[in-house]
C-alpha distance (Angstrom), angle and dihedral (degrees) to the residues before:
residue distance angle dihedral
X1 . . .
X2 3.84 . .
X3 3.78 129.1 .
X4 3.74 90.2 -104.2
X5 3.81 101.4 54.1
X6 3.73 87.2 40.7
X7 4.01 83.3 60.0
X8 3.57 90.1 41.1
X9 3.92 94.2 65.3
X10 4.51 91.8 41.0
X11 3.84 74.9 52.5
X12 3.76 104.3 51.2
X13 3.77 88.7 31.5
X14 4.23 89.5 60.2
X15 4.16 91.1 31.1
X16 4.76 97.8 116.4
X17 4.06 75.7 -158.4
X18 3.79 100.1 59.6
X19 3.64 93.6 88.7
X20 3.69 91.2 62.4
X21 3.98 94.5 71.4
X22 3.72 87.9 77.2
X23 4.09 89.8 62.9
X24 4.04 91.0 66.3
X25 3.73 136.6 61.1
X26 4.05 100.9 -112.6
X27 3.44 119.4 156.2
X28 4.25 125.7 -170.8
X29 3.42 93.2 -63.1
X30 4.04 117.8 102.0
X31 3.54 101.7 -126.9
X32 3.84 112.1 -157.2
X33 4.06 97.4 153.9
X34 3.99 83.3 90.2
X35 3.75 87.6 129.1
X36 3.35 99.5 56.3
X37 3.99 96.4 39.0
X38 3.66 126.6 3.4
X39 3.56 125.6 -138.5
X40 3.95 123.3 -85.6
X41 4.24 96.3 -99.8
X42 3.87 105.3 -140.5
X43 3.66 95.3 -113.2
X44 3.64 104.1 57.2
X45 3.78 102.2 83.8
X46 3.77 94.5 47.7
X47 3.71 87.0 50.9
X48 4.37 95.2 46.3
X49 3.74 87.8 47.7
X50 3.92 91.0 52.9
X51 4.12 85.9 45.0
X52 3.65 89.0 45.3
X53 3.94 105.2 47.9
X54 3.90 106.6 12.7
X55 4.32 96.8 39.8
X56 3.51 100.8 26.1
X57 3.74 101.2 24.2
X58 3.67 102.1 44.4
X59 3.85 107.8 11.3
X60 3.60 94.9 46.7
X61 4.16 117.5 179.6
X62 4.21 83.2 -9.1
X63 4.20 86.4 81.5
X64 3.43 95.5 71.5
X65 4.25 91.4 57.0
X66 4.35 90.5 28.6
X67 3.71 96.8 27.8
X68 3.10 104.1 45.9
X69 3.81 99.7 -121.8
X70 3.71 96.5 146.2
X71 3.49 101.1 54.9
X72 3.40 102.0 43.4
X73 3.98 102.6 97.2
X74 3.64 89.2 67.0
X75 3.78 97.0 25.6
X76 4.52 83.0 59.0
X77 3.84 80.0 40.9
X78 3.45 96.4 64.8
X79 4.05 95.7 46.5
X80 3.50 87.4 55.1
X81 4.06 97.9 40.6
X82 4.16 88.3 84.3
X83 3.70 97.9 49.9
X84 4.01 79.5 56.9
X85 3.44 97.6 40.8
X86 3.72 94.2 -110.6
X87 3.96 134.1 150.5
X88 3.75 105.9 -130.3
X89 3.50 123.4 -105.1
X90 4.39 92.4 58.5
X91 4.02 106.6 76.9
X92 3.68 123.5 70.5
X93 3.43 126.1 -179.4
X94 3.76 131.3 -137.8
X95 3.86 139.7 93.9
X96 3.82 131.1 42.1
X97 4.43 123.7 -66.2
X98 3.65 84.8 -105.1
X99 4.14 102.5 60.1
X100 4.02 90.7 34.2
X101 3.97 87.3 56.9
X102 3.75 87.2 48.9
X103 3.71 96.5 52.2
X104 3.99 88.5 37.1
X105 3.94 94.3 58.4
X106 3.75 97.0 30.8
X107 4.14 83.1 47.2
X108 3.82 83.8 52.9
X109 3.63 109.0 45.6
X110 4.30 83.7 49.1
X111 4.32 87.9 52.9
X112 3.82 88.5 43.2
X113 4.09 86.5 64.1
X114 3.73 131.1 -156.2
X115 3.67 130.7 -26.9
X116 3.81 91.5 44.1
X117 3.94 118.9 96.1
X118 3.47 104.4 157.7
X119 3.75 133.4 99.5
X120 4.09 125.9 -167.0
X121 3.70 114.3 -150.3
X122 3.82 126.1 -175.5
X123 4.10 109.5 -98.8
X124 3.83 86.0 -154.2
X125 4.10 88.9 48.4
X126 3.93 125.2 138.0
X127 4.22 92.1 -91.6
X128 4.33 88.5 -112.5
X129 3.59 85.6 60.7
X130 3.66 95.7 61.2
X131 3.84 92.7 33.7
X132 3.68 86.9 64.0
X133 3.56 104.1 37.0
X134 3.93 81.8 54.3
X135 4.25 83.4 55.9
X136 3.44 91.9 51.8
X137 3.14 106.4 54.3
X138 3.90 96.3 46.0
X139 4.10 77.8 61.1
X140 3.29 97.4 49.1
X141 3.78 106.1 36.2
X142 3.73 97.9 -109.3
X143 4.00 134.5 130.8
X144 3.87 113.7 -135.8
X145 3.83 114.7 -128.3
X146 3.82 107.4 -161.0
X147 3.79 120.5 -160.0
X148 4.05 144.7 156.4
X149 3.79 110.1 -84.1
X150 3.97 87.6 -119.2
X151 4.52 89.0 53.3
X152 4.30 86.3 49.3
X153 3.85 87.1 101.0
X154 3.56 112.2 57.9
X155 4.18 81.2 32.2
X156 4.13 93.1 74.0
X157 3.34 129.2 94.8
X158 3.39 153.5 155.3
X159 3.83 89.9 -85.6
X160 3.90 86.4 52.7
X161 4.01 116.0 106.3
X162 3.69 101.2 161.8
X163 3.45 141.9 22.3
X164 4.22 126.0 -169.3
X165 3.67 118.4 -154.9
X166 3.70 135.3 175.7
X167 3.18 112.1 -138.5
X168 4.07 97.1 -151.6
X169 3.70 117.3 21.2
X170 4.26 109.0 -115.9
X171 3.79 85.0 -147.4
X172 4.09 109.2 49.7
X173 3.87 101.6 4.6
X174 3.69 93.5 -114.6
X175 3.94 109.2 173.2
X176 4.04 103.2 -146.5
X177 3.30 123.2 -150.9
X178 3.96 106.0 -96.6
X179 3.56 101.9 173.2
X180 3.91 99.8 52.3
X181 3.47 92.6 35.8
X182 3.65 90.5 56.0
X183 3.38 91.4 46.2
X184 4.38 93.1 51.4
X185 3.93 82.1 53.9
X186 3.85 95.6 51.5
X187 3.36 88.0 49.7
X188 3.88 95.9 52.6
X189 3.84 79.0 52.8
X190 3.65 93.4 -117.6
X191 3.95 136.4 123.4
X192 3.79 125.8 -97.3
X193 3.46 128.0 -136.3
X194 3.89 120.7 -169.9
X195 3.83 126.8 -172.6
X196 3.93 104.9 -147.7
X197 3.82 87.7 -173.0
X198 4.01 96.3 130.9
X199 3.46 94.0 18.1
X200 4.04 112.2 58.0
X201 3.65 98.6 90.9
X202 3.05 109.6 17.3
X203 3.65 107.7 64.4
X204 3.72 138.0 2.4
X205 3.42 121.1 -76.6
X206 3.91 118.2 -176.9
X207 3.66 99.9 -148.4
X208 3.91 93.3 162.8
X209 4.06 100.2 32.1
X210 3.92 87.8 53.2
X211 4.22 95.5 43.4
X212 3.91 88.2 -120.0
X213 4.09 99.3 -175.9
X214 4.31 103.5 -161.9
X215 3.21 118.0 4.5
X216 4.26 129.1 162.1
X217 3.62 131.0 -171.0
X218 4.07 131.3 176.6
X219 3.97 122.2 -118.5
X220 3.98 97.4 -153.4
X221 4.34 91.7 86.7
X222 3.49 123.7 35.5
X223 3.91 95.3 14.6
X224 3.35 87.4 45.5
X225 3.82 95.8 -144.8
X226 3.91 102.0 153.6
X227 3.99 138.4 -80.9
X228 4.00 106.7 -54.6
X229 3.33 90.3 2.6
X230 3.86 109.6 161.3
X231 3.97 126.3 -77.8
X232 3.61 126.8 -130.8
X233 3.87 127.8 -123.2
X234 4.22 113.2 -158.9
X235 3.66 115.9 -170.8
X236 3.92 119.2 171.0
X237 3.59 127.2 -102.0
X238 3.56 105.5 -111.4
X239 4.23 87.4 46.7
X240 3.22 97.0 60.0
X241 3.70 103.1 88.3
X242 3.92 86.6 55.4
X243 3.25 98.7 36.7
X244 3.63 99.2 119.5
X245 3.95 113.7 -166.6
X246 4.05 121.6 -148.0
X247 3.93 83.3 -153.8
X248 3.90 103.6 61.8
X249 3.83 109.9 175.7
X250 3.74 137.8 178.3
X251 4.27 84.2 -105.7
X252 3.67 81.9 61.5
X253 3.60 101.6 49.7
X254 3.92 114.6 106.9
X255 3.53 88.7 -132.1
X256 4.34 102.0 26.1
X257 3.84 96.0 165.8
X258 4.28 85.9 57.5
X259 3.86 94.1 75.4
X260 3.68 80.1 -150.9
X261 4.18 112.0 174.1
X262 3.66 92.4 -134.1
X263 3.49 121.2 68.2
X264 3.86 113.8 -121.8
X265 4.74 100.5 178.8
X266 3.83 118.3 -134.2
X267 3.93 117.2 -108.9
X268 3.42 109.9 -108.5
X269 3.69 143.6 6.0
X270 4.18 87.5 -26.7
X271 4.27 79.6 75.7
X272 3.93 86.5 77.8
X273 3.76 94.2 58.9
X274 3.76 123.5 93.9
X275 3.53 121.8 174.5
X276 4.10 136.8 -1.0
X277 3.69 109.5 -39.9
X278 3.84 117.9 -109.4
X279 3.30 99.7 -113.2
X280 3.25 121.2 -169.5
X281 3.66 100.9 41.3
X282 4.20 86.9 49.9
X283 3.96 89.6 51.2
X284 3.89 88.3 49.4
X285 3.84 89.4 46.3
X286 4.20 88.1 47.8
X287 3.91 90.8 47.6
X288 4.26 89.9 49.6
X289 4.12 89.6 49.2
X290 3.61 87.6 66.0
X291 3.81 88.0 71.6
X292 4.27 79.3 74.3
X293 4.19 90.7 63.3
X294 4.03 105.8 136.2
X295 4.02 88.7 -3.9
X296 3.78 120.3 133.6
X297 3.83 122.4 -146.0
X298 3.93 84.3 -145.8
X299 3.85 87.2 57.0
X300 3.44 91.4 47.5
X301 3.64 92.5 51.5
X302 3.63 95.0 55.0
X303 4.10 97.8 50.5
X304 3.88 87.0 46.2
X305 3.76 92.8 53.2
X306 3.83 87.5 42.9
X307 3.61 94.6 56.9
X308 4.30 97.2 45.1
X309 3.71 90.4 54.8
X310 4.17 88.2 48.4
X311 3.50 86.5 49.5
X312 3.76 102.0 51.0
X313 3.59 83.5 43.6
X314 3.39 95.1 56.3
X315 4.14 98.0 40.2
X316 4.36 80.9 55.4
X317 3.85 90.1 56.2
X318 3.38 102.3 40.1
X319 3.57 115.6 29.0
X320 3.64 122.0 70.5
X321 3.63 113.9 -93.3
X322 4.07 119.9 -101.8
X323 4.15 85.0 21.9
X324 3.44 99.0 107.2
X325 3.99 125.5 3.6
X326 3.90 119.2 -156.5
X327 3.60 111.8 -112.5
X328 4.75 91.6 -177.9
X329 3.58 112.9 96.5
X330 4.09 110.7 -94.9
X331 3.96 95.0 -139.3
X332 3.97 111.3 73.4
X333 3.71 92.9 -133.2
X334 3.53 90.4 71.7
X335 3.73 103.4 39.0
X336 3.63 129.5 79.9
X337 4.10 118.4 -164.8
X338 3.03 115.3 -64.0
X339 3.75 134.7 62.7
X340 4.21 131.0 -133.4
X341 3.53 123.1 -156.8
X342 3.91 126.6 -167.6
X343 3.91 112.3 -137.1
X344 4.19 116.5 164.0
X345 3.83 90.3 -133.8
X346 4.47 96.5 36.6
X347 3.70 99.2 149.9
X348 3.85 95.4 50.3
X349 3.63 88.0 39.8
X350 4.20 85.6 54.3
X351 3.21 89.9 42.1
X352 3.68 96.2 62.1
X353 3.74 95.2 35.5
X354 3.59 87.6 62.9
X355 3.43 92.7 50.2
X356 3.39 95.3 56.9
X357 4.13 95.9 54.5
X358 4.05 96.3 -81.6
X359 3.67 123.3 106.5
X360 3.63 125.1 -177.6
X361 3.82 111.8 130.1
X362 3.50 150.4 -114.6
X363 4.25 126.7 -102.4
X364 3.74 113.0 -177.8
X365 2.99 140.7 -74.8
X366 3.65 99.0 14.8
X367 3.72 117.3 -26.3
X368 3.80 131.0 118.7
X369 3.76 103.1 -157.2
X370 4.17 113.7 -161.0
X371 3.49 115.5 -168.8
X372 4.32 120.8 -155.1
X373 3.48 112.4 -152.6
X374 4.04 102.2 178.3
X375 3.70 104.4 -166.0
X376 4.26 79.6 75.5
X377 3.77 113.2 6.5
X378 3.77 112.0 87.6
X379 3.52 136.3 -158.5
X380 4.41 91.4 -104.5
X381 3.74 80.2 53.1
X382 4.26 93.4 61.3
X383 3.59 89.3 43.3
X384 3.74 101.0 47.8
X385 3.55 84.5 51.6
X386 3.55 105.7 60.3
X387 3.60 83.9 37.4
X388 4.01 90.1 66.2
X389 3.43 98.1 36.4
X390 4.37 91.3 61.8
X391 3.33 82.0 46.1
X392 4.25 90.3 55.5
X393 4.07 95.5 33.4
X394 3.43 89.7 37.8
């Protein structure tokens, strides 16, 4: 046994987490794609099969009054407002990542008011992100200005009236800097938009203690609430009266049982819904949050920087030097949870890794991308892993 699965086991033997493994359907494998799909949590299909026969099956159009159907996007809201650092009452759940961003930037440029036309976009941004920040704009009369998180500074301006950020970079794992940043686009005296995407659950965010104004995030990764399960759309408490959606719906309506022909928006986070709520995937996603009962983010935080650095220490013992090259920020106030490795041949290299039981993925043109989602990856996990992928590069 070598020194570093020796410290593997102290590790897992010490890790508070550990116990959580048990509350998700893992097999052998070493799952490490945790940020692109979370685990199945244990409790979810007892909980759809309940939805499905009892409150769909037998209770019919009564669950939405004795189920609780139609208060669940902000009821889910408010279980994931803490992992956010959110006050209840300002997340509401509902609708994919890609139409929350558009009502969070179109939302923005309207609060930033008149005389401001330009929105700034992350260069380094998921693709959707720019797709729709190039949409809104076109509806709102804007230009989009897109630059590298570190350039956003000297970028703002008194023509800018909203600014979208990703918080941690899909590709590298770069953690930016969300509460300067913020701050810089305050300052410029226009609205900021962050995409929590690879961030909600899986470190802490601050969303009220640094005056974040929009922000979105999807539940399918680090919350581990299903594939396609519904997105969540933030926007601050004293916004919300001007929040003013592009997506007005009948759930939005103040009064949405009035089939009025004007529209009349809700007070408070309801004003980010649209249409009916997807139910069953958001009562799946509600039933895997409960996984996070008498977790901390901060705790969180700590096991998932814990198990990067093992990892990179690992990958430098075992695989051959100049293989792969580290592309994730060394100092853990710039790195988020997951770690990206160069390799010249990375989706053979995946390929095989998966093969042989580990499964991160593959980002073109040459990165193997390993996400750490603590609440089920242990420390044997990150050692096996670099262990297999000598053998594969080897």
């Amino acid at each position: 046994m070598s020194e570093l699965t020796m410290r593997a086991e102290e590790l897992d033997a010490a890790d508070e987490l550990a116990k959580l493994r048990s509350q998700f359907v893992l097999d052998d494998v070493v799952y490490l794609d945790g940020n692109s799909l979370g685990a199945l949590p244990t409790a979810v299909p007892g909980r759809v099969e309940d939805v499905v026969r009892r409150q769909w099956g037998e209770l019919r159009i009564r669950s939405w009054d004795e189920s609780g159907w139609w208060t669940a996007p902000e009821r889910i809201g408010d279980r994931i407002a803490p992992l956010v650092g959110a006050a209840a009452g300002q997340i509401v759940v509902g609708d994919s990542t890609s139409v929350n961003v558009f009502k969070a930037v179109v939302g923005a440029v309207r609060l930033a008011g008149d005389g401001r036309d330009e929105i700034v976009v992350d260069a380094t941004t998921f693709p959707t992100d720019g797709y729709i920040a190039e949409s809104a704009a076109r509806m709102t009369g804007c230009t989009v200005r897109a630059v590298a998180p570190g350039d956003v500074r000297p970028a703002l301006g008194p023509r800018t009236a909203a600014v979208l950020l990703n918080h941690v970079d899909y590709r590298t794992g770069r953690l930016h800097d969300l509460p300067s940043l913020t701050a810089a686009v305050h300052e410029a005296g226009a609205v900021a938009v962050w995409d929590l995407c690879h961030s909600a659950g899986a470190l802490p965010v601050g969303l009220d203690e640094h005056g974040v104004d929009l922000a979105v995030g999807c539940t399918y990764k680090y919350l581990n609430g299903g594939p396609g399960s519904p997105a969540f759309l933030y926007v601050r408490q004293d916004l919300q009266d001007r929040f003013d959606s592009p997506l007005p719906g009948w759930n939005s309506h103040a009064d949405p049982f009035g089939m009025r022909p004007s529209y009349e928006p809700a007070r408070g986070a309801p004003r980010g819904r649209v249409g009916t709520p997807d139910i069953l995937s958001m009562l799946a996603l509600e039933a895997a949050l409960e996984v996070w009962e008498g977790v901390s983010i901060e705790t969180v935080r700590t096991k998932s920087l814990a198990l990067t650095d093992f990892f990179l220490e690992c990958v430098a013992a075992y695989v051959p030097e100049g293989r792969v090259e580290s592309v994730t920020p060394t100092p853990h106030a710039d790195r988020g949870s997951q770690v990206a490795l160069r390799c010249d041949d990375a989706r053979e290299v995946m390929r095989r890794l998966i093969a042989q039981g580990v499964v991160g993925d593959f980002r073109e043109p040459d990165i193997l991308r390993f996400g750490f989602t603590p609440l089920y990856v242990g420390f044997g996990d990150v050692e096996r892993a670099a262990r297999v992928l000598a053998g594969v590069v080897g």
